[in-house]
C-alpha positions in Angstrom: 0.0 0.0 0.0 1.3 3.5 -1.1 1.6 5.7 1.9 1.2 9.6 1.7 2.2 12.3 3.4 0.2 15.9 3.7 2.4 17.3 1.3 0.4 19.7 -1.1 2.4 18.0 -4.0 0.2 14.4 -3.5 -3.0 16.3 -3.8 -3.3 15.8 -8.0 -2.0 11.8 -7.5 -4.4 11.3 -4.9 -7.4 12.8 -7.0 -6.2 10.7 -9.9 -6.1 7.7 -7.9 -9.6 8.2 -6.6 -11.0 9.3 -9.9 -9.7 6.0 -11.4 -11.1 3.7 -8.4 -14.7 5.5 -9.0 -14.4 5.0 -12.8 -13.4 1.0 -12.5 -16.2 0.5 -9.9 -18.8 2.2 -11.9 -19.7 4.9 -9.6 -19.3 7.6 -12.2 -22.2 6.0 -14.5 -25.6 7.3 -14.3 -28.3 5.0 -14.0 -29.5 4.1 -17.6 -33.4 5.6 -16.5 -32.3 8.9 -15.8 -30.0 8.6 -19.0 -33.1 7.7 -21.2 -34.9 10.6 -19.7 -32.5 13.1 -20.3 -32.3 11.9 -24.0 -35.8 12.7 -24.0 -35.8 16.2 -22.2 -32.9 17.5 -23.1 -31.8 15.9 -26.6 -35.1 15.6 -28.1 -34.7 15.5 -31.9 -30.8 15.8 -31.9 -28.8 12.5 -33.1 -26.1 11.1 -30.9 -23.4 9.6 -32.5 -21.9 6.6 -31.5 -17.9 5.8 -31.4 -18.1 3.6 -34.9 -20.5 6.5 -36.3 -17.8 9.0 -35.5 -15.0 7.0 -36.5 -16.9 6.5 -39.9 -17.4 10.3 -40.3 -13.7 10.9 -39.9 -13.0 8.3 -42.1 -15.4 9.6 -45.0 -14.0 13.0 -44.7 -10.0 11.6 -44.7 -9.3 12.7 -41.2 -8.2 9.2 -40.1 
């Protein structure tokens, strides 16, 4: 176990490190309800790309 003092220099590692154990355990993902009904609020009409539709874009237009 890394141990750390109060030093003002750990502060960015330490939010790193905590940001990264939230990500892995899924704490930073909304639950897909509220998701769904933001889509419907606050997107309504408007097309979301996904990853591949994005890549493909960038791919028509020669930018990958």
């Amino acid at each position: 176990m890394q141990k750390y003092s109060n030093d003002p220099e750990n502060v960015p590692r330490l939010v790193r490190a905590y940001m990264n154990e939230w990500d892995f355990l899924g704490a930073s993902a909304t639950p897909r309800e509220i998701v769904e009904e933001q889509r419907e609020t606050l997107f309504k009409g408007i097309h979301l790309h996904t990853v591949k539709e994005l890549l493909a874009i960038a791919n028509e237009k020669g930018y990958i």
